[in-house]
C-alpha positions as CSV (number, residue, x, y, z in Angstrom):
1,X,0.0,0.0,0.0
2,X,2.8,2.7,1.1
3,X,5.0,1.6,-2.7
4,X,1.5,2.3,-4.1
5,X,1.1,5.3,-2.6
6,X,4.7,6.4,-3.4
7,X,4.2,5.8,-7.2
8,X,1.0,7.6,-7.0
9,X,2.3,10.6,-5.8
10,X,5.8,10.2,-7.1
11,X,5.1,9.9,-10.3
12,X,1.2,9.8,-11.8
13,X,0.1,13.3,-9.6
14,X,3.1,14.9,-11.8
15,X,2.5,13.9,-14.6
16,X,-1.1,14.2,-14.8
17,X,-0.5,17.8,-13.7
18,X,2.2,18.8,-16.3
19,X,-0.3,16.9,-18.7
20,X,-3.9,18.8,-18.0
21,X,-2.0,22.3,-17.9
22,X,-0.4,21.5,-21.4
23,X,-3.9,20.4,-22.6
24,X,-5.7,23.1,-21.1
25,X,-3.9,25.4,-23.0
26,X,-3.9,24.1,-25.9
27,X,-7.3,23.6,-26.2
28,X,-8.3,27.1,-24.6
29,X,-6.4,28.0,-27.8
30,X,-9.2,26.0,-30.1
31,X,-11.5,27.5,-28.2
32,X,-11.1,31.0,-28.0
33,X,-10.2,31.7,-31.8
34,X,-13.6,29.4,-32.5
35,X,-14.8,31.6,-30.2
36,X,-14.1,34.6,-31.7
37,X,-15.0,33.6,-35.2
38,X,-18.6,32.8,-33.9
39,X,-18.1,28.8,-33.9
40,X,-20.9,27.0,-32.2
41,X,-19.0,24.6,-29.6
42,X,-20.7,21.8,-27.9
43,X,-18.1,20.5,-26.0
44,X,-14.7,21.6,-23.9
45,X,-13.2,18.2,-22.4
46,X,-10.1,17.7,-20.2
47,X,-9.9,13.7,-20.7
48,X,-12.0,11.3,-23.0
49,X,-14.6,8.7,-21.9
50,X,-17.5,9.3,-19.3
51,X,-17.8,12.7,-18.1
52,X,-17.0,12.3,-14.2
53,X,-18.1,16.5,-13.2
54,X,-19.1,19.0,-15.9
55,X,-21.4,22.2,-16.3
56,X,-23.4,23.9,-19.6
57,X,-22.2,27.8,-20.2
58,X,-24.8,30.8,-21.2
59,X,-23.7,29.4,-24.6
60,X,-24.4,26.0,-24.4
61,X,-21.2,24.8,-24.4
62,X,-20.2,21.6,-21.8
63,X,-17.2,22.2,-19.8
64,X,-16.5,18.7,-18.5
65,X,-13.4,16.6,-16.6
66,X,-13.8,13.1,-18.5
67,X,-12.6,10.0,-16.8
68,X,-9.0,9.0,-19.0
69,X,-6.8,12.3,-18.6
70,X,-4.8,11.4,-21.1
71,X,-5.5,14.1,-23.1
72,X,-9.0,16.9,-24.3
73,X,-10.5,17.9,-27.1
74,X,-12.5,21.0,-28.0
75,X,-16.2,19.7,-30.0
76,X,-17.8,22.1,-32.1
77,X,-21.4,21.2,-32.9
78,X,-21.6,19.2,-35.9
79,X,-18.7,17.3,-35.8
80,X,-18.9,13.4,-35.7
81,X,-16.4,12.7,-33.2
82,X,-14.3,14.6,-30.5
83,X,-11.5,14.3,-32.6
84,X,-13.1,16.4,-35.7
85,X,-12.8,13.5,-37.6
86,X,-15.7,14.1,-39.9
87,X,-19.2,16.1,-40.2
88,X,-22.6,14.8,-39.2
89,X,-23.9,15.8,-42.8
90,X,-27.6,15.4,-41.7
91,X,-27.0,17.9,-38.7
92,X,-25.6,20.0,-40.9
93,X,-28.2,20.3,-43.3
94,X,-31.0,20.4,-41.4
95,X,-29.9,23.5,-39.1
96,X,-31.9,25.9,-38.9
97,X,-31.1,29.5,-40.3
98,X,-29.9,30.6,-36.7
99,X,-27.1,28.1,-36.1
100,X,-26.5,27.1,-40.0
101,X,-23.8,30.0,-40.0
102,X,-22.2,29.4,-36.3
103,X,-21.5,25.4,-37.5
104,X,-17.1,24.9,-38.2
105,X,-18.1,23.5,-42.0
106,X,-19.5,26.5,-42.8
107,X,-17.0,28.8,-42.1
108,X,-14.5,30.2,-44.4
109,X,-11.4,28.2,-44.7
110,X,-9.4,30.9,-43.2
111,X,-11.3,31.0,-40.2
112,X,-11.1,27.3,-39.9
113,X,-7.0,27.4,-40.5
114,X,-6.9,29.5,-37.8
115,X,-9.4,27.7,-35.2
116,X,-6.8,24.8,-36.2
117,X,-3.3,26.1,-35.8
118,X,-4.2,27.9,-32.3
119,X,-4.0,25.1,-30.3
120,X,-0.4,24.7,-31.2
121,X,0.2,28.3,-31.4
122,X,-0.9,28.5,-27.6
123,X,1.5,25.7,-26.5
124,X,4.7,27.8,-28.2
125,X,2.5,31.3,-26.2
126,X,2.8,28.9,-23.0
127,X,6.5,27.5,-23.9
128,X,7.8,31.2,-24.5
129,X,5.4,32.8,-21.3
130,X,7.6,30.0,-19.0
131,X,10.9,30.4,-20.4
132,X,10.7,34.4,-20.5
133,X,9.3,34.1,-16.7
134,X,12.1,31.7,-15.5
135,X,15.1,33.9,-17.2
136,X,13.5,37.2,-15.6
137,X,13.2,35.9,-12.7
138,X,16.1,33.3,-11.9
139,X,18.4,34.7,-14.4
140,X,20.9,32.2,-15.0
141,X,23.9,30.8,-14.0
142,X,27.0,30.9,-16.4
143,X,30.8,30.0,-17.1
144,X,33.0,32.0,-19.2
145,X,33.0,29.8,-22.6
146,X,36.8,29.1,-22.6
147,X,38.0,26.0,-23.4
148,X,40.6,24.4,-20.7
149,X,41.9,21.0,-22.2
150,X,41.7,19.8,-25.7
151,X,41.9,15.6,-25.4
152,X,44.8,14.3,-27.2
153,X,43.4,11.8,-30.2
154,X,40.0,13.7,-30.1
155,X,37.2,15.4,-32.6
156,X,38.3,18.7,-30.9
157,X,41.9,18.2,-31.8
158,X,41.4,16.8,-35.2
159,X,39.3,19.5,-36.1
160,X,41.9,22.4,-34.7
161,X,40.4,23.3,-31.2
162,X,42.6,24.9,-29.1
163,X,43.3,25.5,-25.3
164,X,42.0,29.1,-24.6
165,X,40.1,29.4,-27.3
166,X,36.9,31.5,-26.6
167,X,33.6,29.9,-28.1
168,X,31.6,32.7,-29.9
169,X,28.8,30.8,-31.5
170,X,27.4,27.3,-32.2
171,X,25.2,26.4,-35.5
172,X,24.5,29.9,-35.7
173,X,23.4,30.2,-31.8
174,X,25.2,32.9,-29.3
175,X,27.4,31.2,-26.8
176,X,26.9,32.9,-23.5
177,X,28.5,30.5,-21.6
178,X,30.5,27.0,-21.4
179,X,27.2,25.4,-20.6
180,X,25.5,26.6,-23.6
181,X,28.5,24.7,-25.8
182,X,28.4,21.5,-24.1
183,X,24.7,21.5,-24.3
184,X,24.8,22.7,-28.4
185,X,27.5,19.8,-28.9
186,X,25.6,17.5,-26.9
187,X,22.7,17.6,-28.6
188,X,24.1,16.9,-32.2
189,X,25.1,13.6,-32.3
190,X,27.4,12.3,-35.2
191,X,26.0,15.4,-36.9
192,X,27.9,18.3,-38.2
193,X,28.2,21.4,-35.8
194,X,29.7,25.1,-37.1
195,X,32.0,26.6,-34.3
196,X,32.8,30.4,-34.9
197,X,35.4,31.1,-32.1
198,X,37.9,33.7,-30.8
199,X,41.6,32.9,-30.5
200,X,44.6,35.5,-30.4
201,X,41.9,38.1,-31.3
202,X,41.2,36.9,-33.9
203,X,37.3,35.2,-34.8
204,X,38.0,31.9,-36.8
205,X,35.2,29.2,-38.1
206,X,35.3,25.3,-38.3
207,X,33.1,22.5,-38.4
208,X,33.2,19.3,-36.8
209,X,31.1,16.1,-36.2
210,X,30.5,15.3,-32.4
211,X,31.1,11.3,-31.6
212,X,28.0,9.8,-30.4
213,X,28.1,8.6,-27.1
214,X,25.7,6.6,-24.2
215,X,25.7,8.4,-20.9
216,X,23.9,8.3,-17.4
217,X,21.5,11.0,-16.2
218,X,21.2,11.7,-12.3
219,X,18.2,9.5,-12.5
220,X,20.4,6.4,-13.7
221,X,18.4,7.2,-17.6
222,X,20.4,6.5,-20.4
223,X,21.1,9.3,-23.2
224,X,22.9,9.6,-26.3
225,X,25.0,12.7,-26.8
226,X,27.5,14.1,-28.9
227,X,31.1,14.4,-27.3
228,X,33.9,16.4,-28.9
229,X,36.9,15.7,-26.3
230,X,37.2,19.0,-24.6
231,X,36.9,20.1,-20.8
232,X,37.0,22.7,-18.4
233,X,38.1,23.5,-14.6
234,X,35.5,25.2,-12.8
235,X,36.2,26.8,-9.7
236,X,33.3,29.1,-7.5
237,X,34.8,31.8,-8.4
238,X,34.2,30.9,-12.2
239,X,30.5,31.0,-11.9
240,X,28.7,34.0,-11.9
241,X,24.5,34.6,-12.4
242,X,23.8,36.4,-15.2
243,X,20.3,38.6,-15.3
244,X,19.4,40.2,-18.7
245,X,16.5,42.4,-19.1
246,X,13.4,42.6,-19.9
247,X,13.9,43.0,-24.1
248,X,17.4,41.0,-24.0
249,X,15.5,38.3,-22.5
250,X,12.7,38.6,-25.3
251,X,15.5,37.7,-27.7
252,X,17.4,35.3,-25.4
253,X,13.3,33.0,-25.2
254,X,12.8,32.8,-28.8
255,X,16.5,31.4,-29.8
256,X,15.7,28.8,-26.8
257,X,12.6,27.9,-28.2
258,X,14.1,28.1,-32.1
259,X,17.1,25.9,-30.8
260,X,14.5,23.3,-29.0
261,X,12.4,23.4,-32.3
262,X,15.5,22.7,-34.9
263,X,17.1,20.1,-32.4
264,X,13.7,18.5,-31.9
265,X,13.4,18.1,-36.3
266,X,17.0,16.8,-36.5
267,X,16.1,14.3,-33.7
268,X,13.5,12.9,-36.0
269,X,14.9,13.2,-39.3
270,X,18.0,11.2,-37.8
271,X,15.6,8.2,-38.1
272,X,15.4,8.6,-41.9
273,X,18.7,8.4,-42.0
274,X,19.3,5.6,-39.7
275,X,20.9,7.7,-36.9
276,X,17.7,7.5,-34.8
277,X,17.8,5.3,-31.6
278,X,14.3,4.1,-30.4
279,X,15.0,4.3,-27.1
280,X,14.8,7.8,-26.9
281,X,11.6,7.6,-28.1
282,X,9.1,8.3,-25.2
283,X,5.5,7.4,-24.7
284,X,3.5,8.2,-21.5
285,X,4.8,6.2,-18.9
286,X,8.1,7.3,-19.8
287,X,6.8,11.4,-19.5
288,X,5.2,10.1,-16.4
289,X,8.8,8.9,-14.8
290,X,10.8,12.0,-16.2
291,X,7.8,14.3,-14.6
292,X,8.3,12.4,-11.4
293,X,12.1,12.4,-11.6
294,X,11.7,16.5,-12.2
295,X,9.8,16.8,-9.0
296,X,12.1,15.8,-7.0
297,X,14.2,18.5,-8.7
298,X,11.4,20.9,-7.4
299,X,8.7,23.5,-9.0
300,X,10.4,25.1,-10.8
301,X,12.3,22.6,-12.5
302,X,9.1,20.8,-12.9
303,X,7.8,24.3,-14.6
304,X,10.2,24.0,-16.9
305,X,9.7,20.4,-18.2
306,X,5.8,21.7,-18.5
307,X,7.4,24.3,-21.0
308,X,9.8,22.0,-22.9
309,X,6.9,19.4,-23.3
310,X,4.2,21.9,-24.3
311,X,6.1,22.7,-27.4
312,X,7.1,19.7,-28.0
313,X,3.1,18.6,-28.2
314,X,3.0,21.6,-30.0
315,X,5.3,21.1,-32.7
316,X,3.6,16.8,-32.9
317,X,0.4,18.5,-33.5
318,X,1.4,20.4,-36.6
319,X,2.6,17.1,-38.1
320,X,0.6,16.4,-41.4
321,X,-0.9,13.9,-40.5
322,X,-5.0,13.7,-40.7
323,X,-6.6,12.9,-36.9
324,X,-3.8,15.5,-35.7
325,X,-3.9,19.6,-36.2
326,X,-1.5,19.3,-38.8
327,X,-3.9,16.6,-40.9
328,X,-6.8,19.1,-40.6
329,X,-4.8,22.1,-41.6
330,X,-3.6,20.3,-44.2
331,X,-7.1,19.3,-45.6
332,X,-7.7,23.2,-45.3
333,X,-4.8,24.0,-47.4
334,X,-5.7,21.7,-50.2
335,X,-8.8,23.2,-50.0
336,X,-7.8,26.8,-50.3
337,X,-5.7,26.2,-53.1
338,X,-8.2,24.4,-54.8
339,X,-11.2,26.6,-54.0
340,X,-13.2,23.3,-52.9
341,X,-12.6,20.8,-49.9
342,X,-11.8,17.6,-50.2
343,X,-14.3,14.8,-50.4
344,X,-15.7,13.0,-47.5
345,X,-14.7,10.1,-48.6
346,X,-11.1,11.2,-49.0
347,X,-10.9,13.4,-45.8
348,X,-12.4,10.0,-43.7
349,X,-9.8,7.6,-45.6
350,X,-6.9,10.2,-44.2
351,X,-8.7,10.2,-40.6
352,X,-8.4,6.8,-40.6
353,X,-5.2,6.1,-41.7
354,X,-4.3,8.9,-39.2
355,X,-5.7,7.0,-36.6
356,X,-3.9,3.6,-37.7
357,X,-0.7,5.6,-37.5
358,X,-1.1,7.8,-33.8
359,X,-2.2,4.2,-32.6
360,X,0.6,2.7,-33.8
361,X,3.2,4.9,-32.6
362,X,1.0,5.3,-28.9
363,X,1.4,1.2,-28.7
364,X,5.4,1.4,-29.6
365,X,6.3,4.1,-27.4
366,X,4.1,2.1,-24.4
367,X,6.6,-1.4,-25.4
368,X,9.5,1.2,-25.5
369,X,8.5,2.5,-22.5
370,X,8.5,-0.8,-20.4
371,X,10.2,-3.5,-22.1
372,X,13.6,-0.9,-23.4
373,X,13.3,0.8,-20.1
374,X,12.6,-1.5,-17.3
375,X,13.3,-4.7,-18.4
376,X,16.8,-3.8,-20.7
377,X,15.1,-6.0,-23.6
378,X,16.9,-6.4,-27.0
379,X,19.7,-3.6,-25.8
């Protein structure tokens, strides 16, 4: 009873919080551009399945917890399912006059494109609100970006790094501080990185390909990084907090979120190129442990996995891919360049192959969840 206990509060009251914040959001975004653009909505839902507590607005609309929070979905009346995935055409056409123009169908497909990409566009508003919060107010700890000891034998060396050497910028990003180039290097992999540094006075540019390399969190996780072969000496004297202000920090947020964004695409597209390892894929038990791991950190480390994973579910939703926000958008598309929507029976052949394919990858992320990770299977 007390292990159960433990887990429950450990790891599932963590998670599930991180998880209805991120939804909550995101579908407050839905909802408020449908909203604006006069869309008659049924249904607001935190969780799917039987409602467990609810209440009907001035508006009609349901505001409801459901019993599996796992994830929501905003309903606007009309729609077949909660997951847009189709139009009850006899609803539709027998509206009356009042309601025929507040139905999604019958909106332009520029209002609907935008009903569509807000729910994504609110998790990057929520990502970049966190982020720009946490720098303001923490600031953030930082080492002069120096390097200390090239490794004899190693990328660093073949590639011309030098003791001393001051690291300017990574892949285009600013290098405030040593931290910021082991994370840049670390999160590239066997893929090629562009140094700009400062030596003698002088800037000078190379490129390099970090070795790939298996290491061990705090938490005993495994990770694959990129590792150059260089180091530093750190004394307390070395570290000092920086605190930018209020419009540096503006900047400082968006090249965070534009660095989490590019690394997140390379991480996938090294899976079309056979670089991908599918143990870093993560399905919900494995957010579940890293959101109980983070708590132990504390709130605000716990905040900031909230950020990370909002964009994250952010960018996954834009994926073209029909059942997601990026399937629907890109039924819109088609249809504004066309000047006519798809068919029905096209649009629910996509929904359903859609469906085959979130199913899919929801049941391997679940086995690479707990056969890869707790049982050390085919590693």
């Amino acid at each position: 009873m007390f292990d159960f206990l433990f887990w429950l509060l450990s790891y599932v009251v963590p998670f599930l919080a991180v998880l209805t914040v991120i939804v909550f959001v995101h579908e407050m975004g839905h909802y408020l551009v449908a909203r604006w653009n006069g869309v008659a909505i049924e249904a607001f839902s935190i969780g799917f399945g039987r409602e467990l507590v609810g209440w009907t607005d001035k508006q009609g609309t349901r505001w409801k917890i459901s019993a599996i929070p796992l994830g929501g979905y905003v309903r606007f009346v009309g729609d077949m399912n909660a997951a847009s995935g189709g139009v009850d055409e006899e609803l539709v056409a027998k509206a009356d006059p009042d309601l025929a123009p507040r139905l999604f169908v019958n909106k332009s497909v520029w209002q609907r494109i935008a009903i569509v990409i807000a729910g994504p566009v609110a998790n990057v508003l929520l990502t970049f609100l966190i982020l720009y919060a946490l720098l303001l107010g923490y600031g953030r700890y930082t080492i002069a970006p120096v390097i200390g000891e090239v490794l004899p034998g190693s990328v660093a060396e073949s590639a011309g790094l030098e003791s001393g050497d001051t690291i300017l910028a990574v892949d285009g990003y600013e290098v405030r501080g040593f931290e910021d180039f082991q994370r840049l290097v670390a999160t590239a992999p066997e893929r090629s990185v562009h140094i700009l540094l400062e030596r003698d006075g002088r800037e000078q540019a190379l490129t390099l390909t970090p070795e790939a390399a298996v290491i061990e969190d705090r938490f005993g996780n495994e990770q694959r990084v990129g590792r150059i072969g260089v180091s530093r000496d750190v004394s307390e004297s070395d570290v000092s907090l920086y605190r930018p202000g209020p419009v540096e920090a503006v900047g400082m947020t968006f090249e965070e979120i534009r660095f989490i964004i590019q690394r997140t695409a390379e991480f996938i597209g090294d899976f079309f190129v056979g670089r991908g390892d599918v143990e870093q894929l993560g399905g919900p038990v494995k957010v579940a442990r890293v959101s109980g791991e983070v708590a132990t950190l504390g709130v605000v480390a716990l905040i900031n996995l909230t950020a990370l994973l909002s964009l994250n579910i952010g960018i996954f939703n834009l994926l073209p891919v029909p059942m997601l926000d990026g399937g629907h958008l890109l039924y819109y598309l088609v249809e504004a360049l066309r000047g006519r929507p798809l068919s029905m029976r096209v649009q629910e052949m996509g929904f359903r192959f859609g469906f085959a394919l979130v199913m899919a990858l929801m049941v391997f992320t679940l086995f690479n969840d707990t056969v890869f990770d707790y049982f050390g299977i085919l590693r």
